[in-house]
VMD Tcl script that draws the C-alpha trace (Angstrom):
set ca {
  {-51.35 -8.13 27.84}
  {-49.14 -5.82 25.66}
  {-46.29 -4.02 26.21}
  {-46.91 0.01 26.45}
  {-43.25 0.08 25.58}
  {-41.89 1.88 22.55}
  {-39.40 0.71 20.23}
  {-36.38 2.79 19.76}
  {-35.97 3.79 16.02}
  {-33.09 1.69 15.37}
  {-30.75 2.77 12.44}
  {-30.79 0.61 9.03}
  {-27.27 -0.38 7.96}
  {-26.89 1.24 4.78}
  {-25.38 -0.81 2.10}
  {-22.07 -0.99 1.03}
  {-20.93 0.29 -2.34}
  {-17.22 0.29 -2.12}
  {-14.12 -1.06 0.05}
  {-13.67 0.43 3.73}
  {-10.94 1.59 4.79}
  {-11.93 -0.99 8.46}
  {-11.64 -4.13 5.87}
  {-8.46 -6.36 5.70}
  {-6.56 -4.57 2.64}
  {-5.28 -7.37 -0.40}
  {-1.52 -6.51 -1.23}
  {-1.22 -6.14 -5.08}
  {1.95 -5.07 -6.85}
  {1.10 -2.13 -9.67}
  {2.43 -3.57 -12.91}
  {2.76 -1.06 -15.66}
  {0.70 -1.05 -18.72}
  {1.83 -2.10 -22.04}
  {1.19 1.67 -23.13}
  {3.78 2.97 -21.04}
  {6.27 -0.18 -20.61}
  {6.46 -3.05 -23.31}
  {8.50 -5.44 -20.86}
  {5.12 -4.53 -18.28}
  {7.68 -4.08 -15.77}
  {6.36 -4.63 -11.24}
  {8.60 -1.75 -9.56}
  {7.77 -2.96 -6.40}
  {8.27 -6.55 -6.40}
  {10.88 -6.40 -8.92}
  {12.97 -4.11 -5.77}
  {11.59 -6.74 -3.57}
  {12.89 -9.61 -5.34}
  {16.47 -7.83 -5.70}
  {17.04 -7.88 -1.92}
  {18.58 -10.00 0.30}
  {16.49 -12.69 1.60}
  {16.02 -11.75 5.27}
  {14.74 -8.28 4.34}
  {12.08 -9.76 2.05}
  {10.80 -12.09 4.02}
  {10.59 -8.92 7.07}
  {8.84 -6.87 4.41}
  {6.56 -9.26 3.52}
  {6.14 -10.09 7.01}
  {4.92 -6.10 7.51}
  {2.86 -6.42 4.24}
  {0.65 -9.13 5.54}
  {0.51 -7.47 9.18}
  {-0.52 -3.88 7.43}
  {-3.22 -5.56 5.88}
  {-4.78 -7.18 7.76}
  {-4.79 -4.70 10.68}
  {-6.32 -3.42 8.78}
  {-3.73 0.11 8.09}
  {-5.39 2.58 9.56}
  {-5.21 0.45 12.89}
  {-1.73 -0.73 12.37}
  {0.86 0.29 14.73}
  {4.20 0.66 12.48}
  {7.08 0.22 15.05}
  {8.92 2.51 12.66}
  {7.99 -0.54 9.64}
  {4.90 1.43 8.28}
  {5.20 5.08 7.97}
  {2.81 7.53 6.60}
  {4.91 9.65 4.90}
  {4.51 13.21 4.62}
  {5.37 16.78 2.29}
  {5.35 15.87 -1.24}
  {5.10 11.91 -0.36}
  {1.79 12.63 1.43}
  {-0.72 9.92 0.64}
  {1.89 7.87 0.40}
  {3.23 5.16 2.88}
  {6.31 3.63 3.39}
  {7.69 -0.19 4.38}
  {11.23 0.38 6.51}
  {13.15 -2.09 6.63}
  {16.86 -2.20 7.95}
  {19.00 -4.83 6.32}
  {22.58 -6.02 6.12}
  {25.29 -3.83 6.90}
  {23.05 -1.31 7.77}
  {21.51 -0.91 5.11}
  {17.79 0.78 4.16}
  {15.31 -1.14 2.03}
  {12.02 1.10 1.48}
  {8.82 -0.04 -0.55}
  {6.35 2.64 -1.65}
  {2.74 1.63 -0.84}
  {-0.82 3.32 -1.46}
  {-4.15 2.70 0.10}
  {-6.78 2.83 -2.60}
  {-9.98 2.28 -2.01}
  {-11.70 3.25 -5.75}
  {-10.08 0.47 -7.93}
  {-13.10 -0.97 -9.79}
  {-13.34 -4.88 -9.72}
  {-11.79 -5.07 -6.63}
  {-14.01 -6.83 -3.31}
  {-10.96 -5.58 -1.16}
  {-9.43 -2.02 -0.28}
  {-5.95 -2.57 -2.22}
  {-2.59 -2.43 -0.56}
  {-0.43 -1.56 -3.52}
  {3.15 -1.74 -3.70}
  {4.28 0.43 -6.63}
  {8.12 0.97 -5.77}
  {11.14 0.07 -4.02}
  {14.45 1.45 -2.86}
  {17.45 1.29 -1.11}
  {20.26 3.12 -0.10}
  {23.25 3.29 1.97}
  {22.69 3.85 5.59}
  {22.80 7.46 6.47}
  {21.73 8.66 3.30}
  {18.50 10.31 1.85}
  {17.01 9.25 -1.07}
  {17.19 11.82 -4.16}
  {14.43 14.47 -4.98}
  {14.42 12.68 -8.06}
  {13.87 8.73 -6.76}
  {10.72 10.65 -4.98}
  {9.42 12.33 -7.98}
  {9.84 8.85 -10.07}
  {8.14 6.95 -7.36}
  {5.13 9.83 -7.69}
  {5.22 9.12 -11.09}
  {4.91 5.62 -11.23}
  {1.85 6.04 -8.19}
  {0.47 8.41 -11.27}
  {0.53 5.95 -13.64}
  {-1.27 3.60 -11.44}
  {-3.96 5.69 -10.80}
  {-4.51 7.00 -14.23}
  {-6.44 3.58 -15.31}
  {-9.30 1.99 -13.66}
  {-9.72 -0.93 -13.78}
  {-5.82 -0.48 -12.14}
  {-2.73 -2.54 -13.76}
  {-1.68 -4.21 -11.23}
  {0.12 -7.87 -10.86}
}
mol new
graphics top color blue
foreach p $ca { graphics top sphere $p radius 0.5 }
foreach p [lrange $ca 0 end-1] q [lrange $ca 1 end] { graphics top cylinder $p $q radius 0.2 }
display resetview
């Protein structure tokens, strides 16, 4: 005999055309184009690479947790701030190093680079400074400049 029940209309999953910002997030370092710096300079990693072992290895260490949370879900412990006024859309790696001193990459979500399978974690700066001390309106605007010059090319220069 068969069933008098109906079927509930059941929604088709609508295909994907670009990253989400649910899916694990691939870090990338922006590396800047030959246009703009002959030497193709990394801001990011090269800050990275400056600092004292123990704080790369605990910003790495955030890096890999942040993106695979992925960030949206990630709960920062003061590591992975969202930062806000002129910074906003930005996001910031804390980390507190020797002598009490502050280590800070500059990240950005993006989720429009072309190419990519993976939203992009991209680290496009890094800075430090004494502890107690604010970084310059000026180390904010270049940091907004280089995140400018990322996003000014797609496919993105990245590292």
């Amino acid at each position: 005999m068969a069933s008098t029940k109906k079927r509930k209309n059941t929604a088709t999953p609508s295909a994907r055309t670009r990253p989400s910002a649910d899916d694990a997030h691939e870090i990338v370092y922006f590396k800047r184009h030959v246009d703009d710096d002959s030497a193709r300079a990394e801001p990011g990693r090269d800050a990275l690479k400056s600092w004292p072992t123990s704080v790369r290895a605990k910003a790495n260490a955030v890096l890999i947790a942040v993106a695979t949370a992925p960030p949206k879900r990630f709960a920062g412990g003061g590591y992975w701030e969202a930062m806000k006024g002129e910074m906003s859309g930005w996001f910031e790696v804390r980390i507190d190093g020797p002598k009490r001193h502050h280590y800070r990459l500059f990240c950005l979500l993006d989720y429009e680079a072309k190419e990519q399978q993976k939203p992009l974690l991209v680290v496009v700066d890094g800075r430090d400074k004494p502890f107690r001390t604010t970084l310059s309106q000026a180390d904010y605007a270049d940091v907004r400049s280089m995140g400018a010059e990322y996003l000014s090319r797609n496919p993105r220069s990245i590292g």
